[in-house]
ChimeraX commands (.cxc) that place a marker at each C-alpha (Angstrom):
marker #1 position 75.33,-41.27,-101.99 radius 0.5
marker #1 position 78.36,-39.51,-100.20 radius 0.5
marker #1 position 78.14,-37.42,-96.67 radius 0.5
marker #1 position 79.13,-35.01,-96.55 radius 0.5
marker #1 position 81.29,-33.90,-93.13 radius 0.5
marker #1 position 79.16,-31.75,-90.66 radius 0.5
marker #1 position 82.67,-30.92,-89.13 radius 0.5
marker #1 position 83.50,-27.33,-89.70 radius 0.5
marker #1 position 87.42,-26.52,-91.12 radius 0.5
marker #1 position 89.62,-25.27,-88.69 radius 0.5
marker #1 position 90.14,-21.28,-89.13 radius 0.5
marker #1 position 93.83,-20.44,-89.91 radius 0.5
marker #1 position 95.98,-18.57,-87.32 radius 0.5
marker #1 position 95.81,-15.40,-90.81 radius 0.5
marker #1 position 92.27,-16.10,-91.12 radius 0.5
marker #1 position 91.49,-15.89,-87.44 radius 0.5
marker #1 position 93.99,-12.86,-87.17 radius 0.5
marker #1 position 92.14,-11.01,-90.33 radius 0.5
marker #1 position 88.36,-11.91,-88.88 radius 0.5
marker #1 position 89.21,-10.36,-85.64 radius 0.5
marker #1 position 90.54,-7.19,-87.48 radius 0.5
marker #1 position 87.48,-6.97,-89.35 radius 0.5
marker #1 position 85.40,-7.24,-86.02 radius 0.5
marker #1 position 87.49,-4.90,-84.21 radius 0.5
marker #1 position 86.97,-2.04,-87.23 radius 0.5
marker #1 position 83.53,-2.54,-87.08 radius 0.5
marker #1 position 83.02,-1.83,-82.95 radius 0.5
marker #1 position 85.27,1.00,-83.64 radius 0.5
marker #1 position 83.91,4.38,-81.88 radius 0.5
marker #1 position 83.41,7.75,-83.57 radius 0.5
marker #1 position 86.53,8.46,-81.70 radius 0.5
marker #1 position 88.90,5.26,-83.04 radius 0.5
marker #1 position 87.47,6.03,-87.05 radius 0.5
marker #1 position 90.34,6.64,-89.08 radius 0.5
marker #1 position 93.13,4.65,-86.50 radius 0.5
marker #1 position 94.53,1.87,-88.57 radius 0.5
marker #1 position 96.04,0.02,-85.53 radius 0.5
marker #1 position 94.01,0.71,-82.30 radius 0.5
marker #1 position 91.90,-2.76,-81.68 radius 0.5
marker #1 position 93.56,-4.77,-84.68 radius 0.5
marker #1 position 96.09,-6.99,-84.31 radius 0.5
marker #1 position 99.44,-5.16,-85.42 radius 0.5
marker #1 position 102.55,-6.58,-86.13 radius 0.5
marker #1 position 106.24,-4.39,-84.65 radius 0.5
marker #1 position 107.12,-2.40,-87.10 radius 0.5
marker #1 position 111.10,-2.87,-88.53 radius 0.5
marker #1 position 112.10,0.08,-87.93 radius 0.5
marker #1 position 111.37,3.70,-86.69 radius 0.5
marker #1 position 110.92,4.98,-90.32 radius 0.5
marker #1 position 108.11,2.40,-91.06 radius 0.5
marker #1 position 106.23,2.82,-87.80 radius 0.5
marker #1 position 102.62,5.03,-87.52 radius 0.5
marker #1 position 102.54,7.13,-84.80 radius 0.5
marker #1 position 98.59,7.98,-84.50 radius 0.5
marker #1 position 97.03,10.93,-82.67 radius 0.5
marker #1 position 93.25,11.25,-81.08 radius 0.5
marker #1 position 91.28,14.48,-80.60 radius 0.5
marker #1 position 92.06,16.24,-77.02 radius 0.5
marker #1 position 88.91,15.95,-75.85 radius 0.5
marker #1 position 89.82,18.88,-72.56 radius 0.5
marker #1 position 90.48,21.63,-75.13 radius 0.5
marker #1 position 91.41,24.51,-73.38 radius 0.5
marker #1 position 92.62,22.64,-69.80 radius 0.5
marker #1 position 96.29,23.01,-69.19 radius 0.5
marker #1 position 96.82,19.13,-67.87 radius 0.5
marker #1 position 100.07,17.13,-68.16 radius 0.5
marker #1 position 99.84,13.36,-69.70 radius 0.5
marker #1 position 103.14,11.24,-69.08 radius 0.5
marker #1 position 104.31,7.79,-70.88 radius 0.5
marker #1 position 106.80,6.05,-68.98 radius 0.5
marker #1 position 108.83,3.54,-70.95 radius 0.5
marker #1 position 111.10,1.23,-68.27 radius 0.5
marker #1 position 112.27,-1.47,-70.75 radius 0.5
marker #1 position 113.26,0.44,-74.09 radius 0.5
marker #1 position 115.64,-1.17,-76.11 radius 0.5
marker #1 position 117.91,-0.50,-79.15 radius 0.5
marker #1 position 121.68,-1.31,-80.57 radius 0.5
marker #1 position 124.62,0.13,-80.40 radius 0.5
marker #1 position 125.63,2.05,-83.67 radius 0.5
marker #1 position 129.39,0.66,-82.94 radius 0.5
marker #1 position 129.31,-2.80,-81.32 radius 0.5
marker #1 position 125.29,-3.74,-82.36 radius 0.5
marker #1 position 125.18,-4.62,-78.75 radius 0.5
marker #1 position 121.83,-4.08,-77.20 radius 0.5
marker #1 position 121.34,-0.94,-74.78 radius 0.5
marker #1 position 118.70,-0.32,-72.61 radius 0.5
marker #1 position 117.12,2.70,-71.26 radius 0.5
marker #1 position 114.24,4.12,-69.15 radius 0.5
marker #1 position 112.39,6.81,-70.94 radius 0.5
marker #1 position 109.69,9.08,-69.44 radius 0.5
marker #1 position 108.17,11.63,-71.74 radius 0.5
marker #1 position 105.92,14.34,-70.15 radius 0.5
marker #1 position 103.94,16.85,-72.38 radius 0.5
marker #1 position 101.00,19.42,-72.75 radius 0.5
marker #1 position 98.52,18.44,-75.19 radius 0.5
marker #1 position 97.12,20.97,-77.73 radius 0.5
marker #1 position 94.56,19.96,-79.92 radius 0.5
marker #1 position 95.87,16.19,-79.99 radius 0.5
marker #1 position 96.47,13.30,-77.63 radius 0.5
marker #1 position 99.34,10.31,-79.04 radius 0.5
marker #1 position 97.22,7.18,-79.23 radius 0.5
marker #1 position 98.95,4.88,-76.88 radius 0.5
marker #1 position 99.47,1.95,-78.78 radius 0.5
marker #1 position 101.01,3.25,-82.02 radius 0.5
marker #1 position 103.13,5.08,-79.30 radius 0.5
marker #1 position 103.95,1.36,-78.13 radius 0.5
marker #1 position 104.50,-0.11,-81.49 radius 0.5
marker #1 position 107.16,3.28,-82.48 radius 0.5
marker #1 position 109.15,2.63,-79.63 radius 0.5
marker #1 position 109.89,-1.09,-79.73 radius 0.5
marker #1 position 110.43,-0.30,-83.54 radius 0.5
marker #1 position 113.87,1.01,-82.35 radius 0.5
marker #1 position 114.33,-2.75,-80.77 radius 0.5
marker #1 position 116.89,-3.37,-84.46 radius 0.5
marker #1 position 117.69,-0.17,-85.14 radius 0.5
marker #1 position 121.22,1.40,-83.80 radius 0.5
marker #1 position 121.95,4.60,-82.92 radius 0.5
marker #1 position 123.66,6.82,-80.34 radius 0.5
marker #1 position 121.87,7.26,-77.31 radius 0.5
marker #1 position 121.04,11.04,-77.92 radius 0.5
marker #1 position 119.86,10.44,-81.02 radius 0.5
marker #1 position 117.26,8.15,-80.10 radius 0.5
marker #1 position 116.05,10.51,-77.22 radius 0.5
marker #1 position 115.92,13.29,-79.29 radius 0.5
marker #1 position 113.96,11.59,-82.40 radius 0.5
marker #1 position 111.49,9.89,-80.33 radius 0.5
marker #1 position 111.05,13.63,-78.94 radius 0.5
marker #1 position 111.04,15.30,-81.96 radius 0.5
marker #1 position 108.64,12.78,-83.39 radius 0.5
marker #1 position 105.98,13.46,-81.28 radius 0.5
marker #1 position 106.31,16.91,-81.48 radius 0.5
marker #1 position 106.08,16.67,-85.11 radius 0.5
marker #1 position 102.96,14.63,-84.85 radius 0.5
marker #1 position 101.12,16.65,-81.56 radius 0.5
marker #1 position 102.13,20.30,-81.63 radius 0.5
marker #1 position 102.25,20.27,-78.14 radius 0.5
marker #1 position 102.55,23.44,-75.68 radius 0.5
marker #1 position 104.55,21.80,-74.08 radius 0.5
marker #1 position 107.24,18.50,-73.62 radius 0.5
marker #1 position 110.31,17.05,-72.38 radius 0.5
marker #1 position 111.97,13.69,-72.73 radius 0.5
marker #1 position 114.07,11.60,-70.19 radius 0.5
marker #1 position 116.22,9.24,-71.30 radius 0.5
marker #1 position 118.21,7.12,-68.57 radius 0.5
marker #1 position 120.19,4.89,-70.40 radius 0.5
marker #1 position 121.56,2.19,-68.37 radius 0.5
marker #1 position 125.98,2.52,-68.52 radius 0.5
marker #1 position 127.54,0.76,-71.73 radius 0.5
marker #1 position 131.59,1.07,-71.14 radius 0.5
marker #1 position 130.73,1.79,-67.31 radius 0.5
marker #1 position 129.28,5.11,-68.37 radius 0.5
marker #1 position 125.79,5.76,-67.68 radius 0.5
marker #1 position 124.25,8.48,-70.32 radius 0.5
marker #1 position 120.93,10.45,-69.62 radius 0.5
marker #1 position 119.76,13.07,-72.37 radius 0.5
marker #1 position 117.11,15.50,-71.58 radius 0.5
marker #1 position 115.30,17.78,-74.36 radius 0.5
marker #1 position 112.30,20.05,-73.87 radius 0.5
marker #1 position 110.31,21.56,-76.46 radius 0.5
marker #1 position 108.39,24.69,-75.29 radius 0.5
marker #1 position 107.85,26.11,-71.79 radius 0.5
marker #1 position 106.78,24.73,-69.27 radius 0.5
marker #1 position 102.60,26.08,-68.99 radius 0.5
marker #1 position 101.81,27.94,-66.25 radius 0.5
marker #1 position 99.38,26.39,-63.01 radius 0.5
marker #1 position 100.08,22.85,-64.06 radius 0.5
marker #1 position 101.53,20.23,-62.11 radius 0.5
marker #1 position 104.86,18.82,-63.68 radius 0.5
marker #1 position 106.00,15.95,-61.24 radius 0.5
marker #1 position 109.65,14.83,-61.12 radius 0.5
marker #1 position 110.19,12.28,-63.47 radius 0.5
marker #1 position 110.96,10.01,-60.67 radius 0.5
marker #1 position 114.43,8.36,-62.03 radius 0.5
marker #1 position 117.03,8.17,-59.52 radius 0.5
marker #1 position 120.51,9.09,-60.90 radius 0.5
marker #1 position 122.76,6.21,-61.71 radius 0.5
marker #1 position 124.95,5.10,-58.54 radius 0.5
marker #1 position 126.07,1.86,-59.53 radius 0.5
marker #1 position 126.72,-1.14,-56.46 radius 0.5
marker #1 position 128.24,1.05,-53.66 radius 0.5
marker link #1:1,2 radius 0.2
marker link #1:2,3 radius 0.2
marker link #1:3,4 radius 0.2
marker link #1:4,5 radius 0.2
marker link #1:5,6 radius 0.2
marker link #1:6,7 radius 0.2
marker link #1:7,8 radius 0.2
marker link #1:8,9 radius 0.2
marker link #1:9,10 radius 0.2
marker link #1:10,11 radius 0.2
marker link #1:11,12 radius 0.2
marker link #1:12,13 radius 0.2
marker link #1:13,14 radius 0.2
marker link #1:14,15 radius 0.2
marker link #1:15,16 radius 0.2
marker link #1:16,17 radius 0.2
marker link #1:17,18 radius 0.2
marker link #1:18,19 radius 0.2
marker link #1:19,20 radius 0.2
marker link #1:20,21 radius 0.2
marker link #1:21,22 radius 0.2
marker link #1:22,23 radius 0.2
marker link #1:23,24 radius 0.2
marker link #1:24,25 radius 0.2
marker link #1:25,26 radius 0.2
marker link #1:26,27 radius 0.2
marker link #1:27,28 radius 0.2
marker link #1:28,29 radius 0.2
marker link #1:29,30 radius 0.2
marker link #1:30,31 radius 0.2
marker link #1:31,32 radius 0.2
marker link #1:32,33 radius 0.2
marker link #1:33,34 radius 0.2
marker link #1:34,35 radius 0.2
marker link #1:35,36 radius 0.2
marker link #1:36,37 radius 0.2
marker link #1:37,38 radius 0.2
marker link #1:38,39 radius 0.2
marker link #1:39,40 radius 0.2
marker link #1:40,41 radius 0.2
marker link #1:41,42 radius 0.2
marker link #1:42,43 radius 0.2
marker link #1:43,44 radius 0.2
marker link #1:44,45 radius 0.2
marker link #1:45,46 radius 0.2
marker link #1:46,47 radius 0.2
marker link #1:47,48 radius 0.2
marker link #1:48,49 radius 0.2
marker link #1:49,50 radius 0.2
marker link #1:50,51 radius 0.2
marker link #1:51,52 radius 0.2
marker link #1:52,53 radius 0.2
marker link #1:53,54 radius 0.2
marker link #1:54,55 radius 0.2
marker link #1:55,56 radius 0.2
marker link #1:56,57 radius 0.2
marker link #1:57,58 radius 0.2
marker link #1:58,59 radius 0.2
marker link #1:59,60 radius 0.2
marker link #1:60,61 radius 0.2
marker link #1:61,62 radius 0.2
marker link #1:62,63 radius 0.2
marker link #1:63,64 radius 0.2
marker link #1:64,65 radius 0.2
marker link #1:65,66 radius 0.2
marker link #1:66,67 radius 0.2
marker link #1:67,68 radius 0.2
marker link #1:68,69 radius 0.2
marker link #1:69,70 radius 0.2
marker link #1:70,71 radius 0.2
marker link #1:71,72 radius 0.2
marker link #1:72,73 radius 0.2
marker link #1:73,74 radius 0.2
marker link #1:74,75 radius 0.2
marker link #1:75,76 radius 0.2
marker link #1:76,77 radius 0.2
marker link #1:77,78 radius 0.2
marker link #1:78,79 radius 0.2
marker link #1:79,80 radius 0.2
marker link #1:80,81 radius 0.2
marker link #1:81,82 radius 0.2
marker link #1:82,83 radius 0.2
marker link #1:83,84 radius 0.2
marker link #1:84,85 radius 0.2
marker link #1:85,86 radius 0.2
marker link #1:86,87 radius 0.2
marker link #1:87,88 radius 0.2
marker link #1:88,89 radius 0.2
marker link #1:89,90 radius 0.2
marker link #1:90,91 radius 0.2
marker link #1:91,92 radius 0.2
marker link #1:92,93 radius 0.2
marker link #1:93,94 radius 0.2
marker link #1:94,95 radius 0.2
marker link #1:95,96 radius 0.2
marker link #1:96,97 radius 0.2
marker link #1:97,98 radius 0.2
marker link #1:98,99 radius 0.2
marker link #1:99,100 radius 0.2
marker link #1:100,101 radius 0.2
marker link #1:101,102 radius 0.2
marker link #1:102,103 radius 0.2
marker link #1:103,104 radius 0.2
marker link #1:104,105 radius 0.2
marker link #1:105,106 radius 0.2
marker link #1:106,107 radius 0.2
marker link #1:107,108 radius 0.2
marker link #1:108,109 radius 0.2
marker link #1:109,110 radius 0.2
marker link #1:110,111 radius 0.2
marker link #1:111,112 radius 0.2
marker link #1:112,113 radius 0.2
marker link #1:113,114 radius 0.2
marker link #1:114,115 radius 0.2
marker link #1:115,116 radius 0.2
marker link #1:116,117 radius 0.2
marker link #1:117,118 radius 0.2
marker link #1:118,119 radius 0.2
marker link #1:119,120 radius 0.2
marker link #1:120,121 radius 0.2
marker link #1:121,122 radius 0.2
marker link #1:122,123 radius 0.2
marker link #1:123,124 radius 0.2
marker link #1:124,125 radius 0.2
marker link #1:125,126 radius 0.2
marker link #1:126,127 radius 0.2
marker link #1:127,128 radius 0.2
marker link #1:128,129 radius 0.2
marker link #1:129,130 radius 0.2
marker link #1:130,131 radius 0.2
marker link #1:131,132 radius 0.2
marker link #1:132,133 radius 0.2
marker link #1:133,134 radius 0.2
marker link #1:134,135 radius 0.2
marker link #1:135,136 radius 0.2
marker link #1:136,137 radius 0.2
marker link #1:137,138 radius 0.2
marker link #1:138,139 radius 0.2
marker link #1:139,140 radius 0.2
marker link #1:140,141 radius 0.2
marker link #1:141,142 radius 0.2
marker link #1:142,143 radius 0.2
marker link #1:143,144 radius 0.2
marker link #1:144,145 radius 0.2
marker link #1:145,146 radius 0.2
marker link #1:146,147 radius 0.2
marker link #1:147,148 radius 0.2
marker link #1:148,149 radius 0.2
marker link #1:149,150 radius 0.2
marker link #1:150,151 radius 0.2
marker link #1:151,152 radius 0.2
marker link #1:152,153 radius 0.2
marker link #1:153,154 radius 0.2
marker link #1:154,155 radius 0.2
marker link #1:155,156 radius 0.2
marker link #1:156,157 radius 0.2
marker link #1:157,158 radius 0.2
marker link #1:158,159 radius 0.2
marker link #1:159,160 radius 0.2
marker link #1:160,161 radius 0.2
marker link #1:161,162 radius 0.2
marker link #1:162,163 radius 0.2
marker link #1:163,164 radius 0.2
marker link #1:164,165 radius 0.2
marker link #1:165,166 radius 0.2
marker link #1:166,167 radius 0.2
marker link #1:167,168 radius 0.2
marker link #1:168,169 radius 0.2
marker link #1:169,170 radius 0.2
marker link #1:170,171 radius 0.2
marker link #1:171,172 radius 0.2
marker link #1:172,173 radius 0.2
marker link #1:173,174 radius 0.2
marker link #1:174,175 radius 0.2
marker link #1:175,176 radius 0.2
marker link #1:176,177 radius 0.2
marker link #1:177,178 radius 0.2
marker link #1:178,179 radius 0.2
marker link #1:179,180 radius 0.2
view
């Protein structure tokens, strides 16, 4: 009569990947139902186009509050060259009736890691994008692109006004000043 091995088989690196997924949707919170990314492994999107920006329930309704996501090592290409160029973004808004869930917010911004385009483009589109998604009272985008040709580039848009009795701190970026 054979034996039979009492070893177990070694899990895949997929099979480990897809168990923890499953485990992860099931300790989800009433709050997380309906996410497809938040606590499952997700791989960077390609592109902008093919990333999922998620949103959560505000739950402070009704408080005029400010919630910032600063962004020190974004990265995309150069429409012209396909050289990389960097930038610092900070985005400030007022929420409405939605909150951007951080990590999709992650995974949409180093989507633009392959992608090229012109530096106000980007700012504006990553802007726009959450607009589109939030409905905000309020926002505004920094982007402080680091100099490409020895020409630094920074591109502000706001959408909205800015609402009344609510701190709105300085973005905090120094202008560009090179060496000297």
């Amino acid at each position: 009569m054979a034996k039979r091995s009492t070893k177990k088989a070694a899990k895949s690196p997929a099979r480990k990947m897809a168990e923890a997924a499953e485990s992860a949707s099931k300790k989800q919170s009433p709050k997380q139902k309906g996410l497809k990314q938040l606590g499952k492994p997700t791989a960077l999107p390609a592109s902008p186009d093919e990333a999922l920006l998620e949103r959560v329930p505000n739950p402070h309704l009704g408080t005029a509050y400010v919630a910032r996501f600063t962004a020190p090592e974004f990265t995309c290409l150069c429409p012209v060259t396909g050289q990389p160029d960097f930038a610092h973004f900070v985005l400030d808004y007022a929420p409405g009736d939605w909150l951007v869930e951080s990590k999709s917010f992650k995974l949409f911004l180093g989507s633009f890691r392959n992608t090229a385009a012109f530096h106000e483009d980007t700012t504006l589109k990553i802007g726009k994008a959450i607009v589109d998604l939030l409905a905000p009272t309020w926002l505004r985008i920094g982007g402080y692109w680091f100099p490409r040709g020895g020409i630094p580039i920074d591109v502000f848009w706001q959408h909205g006004t800015e609402p009344e009795g609510t701190w709105i701190p300085d973005q905090g970026v120094a202008p560009y000043r090179g060496r000297g």
